[in-house]
Every structure is written in C-alpha cells, then in structure tokens.
C-alpha positions, 0 to 999 in steps of 0.5 A: 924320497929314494935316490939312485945314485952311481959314482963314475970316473971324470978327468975334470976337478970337482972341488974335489973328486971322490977317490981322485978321479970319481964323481957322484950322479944321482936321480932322485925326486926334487921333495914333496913340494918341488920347485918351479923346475920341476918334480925330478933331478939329476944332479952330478957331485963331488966330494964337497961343494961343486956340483951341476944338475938339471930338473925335469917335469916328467920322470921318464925324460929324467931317467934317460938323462940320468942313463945317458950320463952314467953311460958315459965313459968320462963325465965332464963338464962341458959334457953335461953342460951340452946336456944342459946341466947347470951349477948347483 
C-alpha cells in the first residue's frame, strides 16, 4: 500500500506540530479489506496522537480532496472540518 504524503504549515496545536508549525497530510489506500467508509483517506496528523481524516469510495474524489488541502496556505482545523474531516 503506498502513501503520498506532504508536511504543511498550520497555526493550530496538533498534540504536537512536527517542527513547531507543520502538520503531515497524507493520501493513502484504507487496506486490502477496507472499512465501511470507504477504500481511500486522507488523513491530516501531527507528531504524536491527534489526527482528522476522511474516507472516500472513489480515488479520484480523494485525490482532489487531498489536492485541495495541501494547497492550502495554513491547515486548520476548522478548515478541514469544513471539508468534512473528522477526529481520527
């Protein structure tokens, strides 16, 4: 199972940010028997236990979700809660 994932800046506390101020997204497969949720995540982490994340059916809708967010300038939050991501 392979992984994208790309570490951008937030000004929220992630339990703790890596390196102050970064975050970990990440678009990856759910496993070869997925959940209910679906077959695909993105998933936003910080350096130790918090963590949102949303799971898609379709890998095409997930890549533009997970485009969407790495695009951001500062990922909060209450941005991704808007993009309907929750705690993981």
């Amino acid at each position: 199972m392979k992984t994208c994932s790309v570490y951008k800046k937030t000004s929220d506390n992630w339990c703790p940010n890596y390196n102050y101020d970064f975050v970990m997204v990440s678009f990856c497969q759910t496993g070869p028997n997925p959940p209910i949720n679906g077959e695909w995540r993105v998933c936003v982490w910080g350096a130790d236990d918090f963590g949102m994340e949303r799971d898609f059916k379709n890998k095409d809708e997930a890549w533009q979700v997970f485009i969407e967010v790495i695009s951001l300038d500062n990922v909060t939050i209450d941005e991704l809660k808007l993009l309907e991501f929750i705690s993981a």
